[in-house]
Structure formats: structure tokens, C-alpha cells
Legacy VTK file of the C-alpha trace (Angstrom):
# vtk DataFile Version 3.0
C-alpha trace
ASCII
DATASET POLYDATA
POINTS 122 float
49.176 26.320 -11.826
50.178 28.246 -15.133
53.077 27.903 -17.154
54.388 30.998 -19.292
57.148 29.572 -20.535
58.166 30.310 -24.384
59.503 27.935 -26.678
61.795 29.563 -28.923
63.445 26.846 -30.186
64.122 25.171 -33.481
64.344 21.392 -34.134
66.893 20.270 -36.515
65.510 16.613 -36.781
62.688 15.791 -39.687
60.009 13.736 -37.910
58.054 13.061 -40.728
59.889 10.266 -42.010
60.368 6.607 -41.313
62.698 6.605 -38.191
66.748 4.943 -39.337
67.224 3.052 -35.741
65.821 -0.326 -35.612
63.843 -1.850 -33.236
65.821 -2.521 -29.823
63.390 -5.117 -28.757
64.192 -8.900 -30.242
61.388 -11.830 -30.860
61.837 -15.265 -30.281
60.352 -16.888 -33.440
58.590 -20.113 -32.672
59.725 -21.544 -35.666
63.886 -22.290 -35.942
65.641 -20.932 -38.865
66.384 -23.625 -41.369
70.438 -25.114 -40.176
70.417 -27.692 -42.676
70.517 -27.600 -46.398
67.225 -27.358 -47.828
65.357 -28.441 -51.461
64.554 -32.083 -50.009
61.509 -33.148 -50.697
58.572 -31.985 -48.792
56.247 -34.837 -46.661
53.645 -34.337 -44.113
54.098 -36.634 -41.416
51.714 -37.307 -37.802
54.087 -36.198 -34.797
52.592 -38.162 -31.423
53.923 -37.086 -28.020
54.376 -40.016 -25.741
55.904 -37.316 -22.974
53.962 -36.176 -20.400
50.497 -37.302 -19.285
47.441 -38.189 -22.759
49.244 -38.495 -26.112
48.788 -35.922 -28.072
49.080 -35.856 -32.120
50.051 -33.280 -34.722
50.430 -33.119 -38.410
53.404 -30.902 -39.785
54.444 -30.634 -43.453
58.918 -31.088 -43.025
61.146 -31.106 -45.627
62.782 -34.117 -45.414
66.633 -32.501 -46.303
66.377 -31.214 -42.890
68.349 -31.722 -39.931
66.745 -33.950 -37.254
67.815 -31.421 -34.613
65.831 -28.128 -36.236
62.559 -30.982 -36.835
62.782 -31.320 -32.862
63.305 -27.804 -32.106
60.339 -26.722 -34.235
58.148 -29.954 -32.832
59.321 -29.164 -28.989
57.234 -25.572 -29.735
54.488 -26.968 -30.970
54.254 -29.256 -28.361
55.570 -27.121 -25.687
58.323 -29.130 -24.864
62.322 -28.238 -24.338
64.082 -30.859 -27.387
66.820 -31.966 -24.649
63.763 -33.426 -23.387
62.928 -36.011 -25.914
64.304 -37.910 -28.975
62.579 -38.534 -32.438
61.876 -42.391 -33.358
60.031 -43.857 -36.433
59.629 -47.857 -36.977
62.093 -48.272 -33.633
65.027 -46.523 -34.824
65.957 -43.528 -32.396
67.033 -40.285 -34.761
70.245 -38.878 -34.641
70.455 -35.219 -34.132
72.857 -34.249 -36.738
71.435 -36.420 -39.458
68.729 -35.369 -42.355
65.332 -36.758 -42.182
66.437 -38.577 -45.452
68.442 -40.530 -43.537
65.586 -42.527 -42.081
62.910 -43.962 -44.580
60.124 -41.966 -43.778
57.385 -41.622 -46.041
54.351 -39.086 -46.313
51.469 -39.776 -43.418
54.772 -41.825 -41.829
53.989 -41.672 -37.638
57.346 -40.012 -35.796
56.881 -40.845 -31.992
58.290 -38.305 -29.443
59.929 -40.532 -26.861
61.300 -39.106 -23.389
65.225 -38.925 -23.241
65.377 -41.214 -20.811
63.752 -43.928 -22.213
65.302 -43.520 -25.879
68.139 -46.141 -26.671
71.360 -45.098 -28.465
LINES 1 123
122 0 1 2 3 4 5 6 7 8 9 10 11 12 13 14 15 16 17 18 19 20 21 22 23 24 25 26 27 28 29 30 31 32 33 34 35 36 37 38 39 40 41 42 43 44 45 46 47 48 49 50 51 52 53 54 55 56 57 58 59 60 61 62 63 64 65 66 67 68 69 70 71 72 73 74 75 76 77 78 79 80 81 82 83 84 85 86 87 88 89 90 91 92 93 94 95 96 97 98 99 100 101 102 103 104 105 106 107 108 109 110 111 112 113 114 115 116 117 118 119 120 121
């Protein structure tokens, strides 16, 4: 099978240069944009999951002007878990959502424990 057709005609459009539409396709980033104010002080504190099956530990530098509610978002990725799932607590005191990490005396190589929704007291 032949073809013996002629192109005869002229493109106005310059495809040489960077293209003006953006991508279509989004990303989910992994890590939340920052909701709170920022400029706190930065600590690295030992996350340890206590939901599921094993406990698992991780270390994460966190500003501590942060909301508690981005800290769980960005620790439920790591972890692979959904926040609704589970609360933050450090030395027994359940974190609220819509407080700063300031608000809780936390201190660098502090432990923050991952406790199941269920289970957390408020």
C-alpha cells in the first residue's frame, strides 16, 4: 500500500519553543503545604505508630509553629495512614488539631505516639 498524497500545507504555529499550556495532569504531593504560620523553631522529634500490627518509629525534623493537623497529615504519609485515623499524644496529653505544636511542651528527641482514634481521650 502506497500513499501519494502531497502536503502542501503551511503551519502557522512555531514548535521550537517551550509550549504556553501547562500541564493538565495534577500530583498529589506527599508532603502538605504549610496551613499554619511558620518561623517556629525547628525540633526533630521520634514519631512511633501504635496503629496497626509492630510499632514502627520515625524521626522527622517539624517546626514547632505548625499546626497539629498539617504534622498528622504529613506523618499519616509517611506512615501510610489516613489522619482521621489516629490522634497525636506526647507525655498523655491528646493534641488538638487546630493548635501549634508550641502549644504542647515538646522538646527536641521528644517521643509523639500515634494513637488510634478510638482509643484517644478528649
Amino acid at each position: 500500500m502506497s500513499f501519494d498524497e502531497e502536503f502542501d500545507e503551511e503551519f502557522d504555529e512555531d514548535l521550537g519553543g517551550p509550549s504556553e499550556k501547562a500541564p493538565s495532569k495534577k500530583f498529589k504531593s506527599k508532603t502538605p503545604e504549610i496551613k499554619g504560620p511558620s518561623g517556629g523553631k525547628k525540633i526533630s522529634l521520634y514519631f512511633t505508630s501504635t496503629v496497626g500490627p509492630g510499632e514502627k518509629k520515625q524521626k522527622l525534623m517539624v517546626d514547632n509553629a505548625n499546626l497539629v493537623d498539617a504534622i498528622k497529615e504529613t506523618v499519616g504519609n509517611i506512615f501510610g495512614l489516613d489522619p482521621n485515623d489516629f490522634h497525636l499524644s506526647s507525655g498523655g496529653v491528646t493534641m488538638e488539631e487546630s493548635s501549634p505544636l508550641s502549644d504542647y511542651n515538646v522538646d527536641d528527641g521528644d517521643e509523639v505516639l500515634l494513637i488510634p482514634s478510638s482509643t484517644a481521650g478528649k
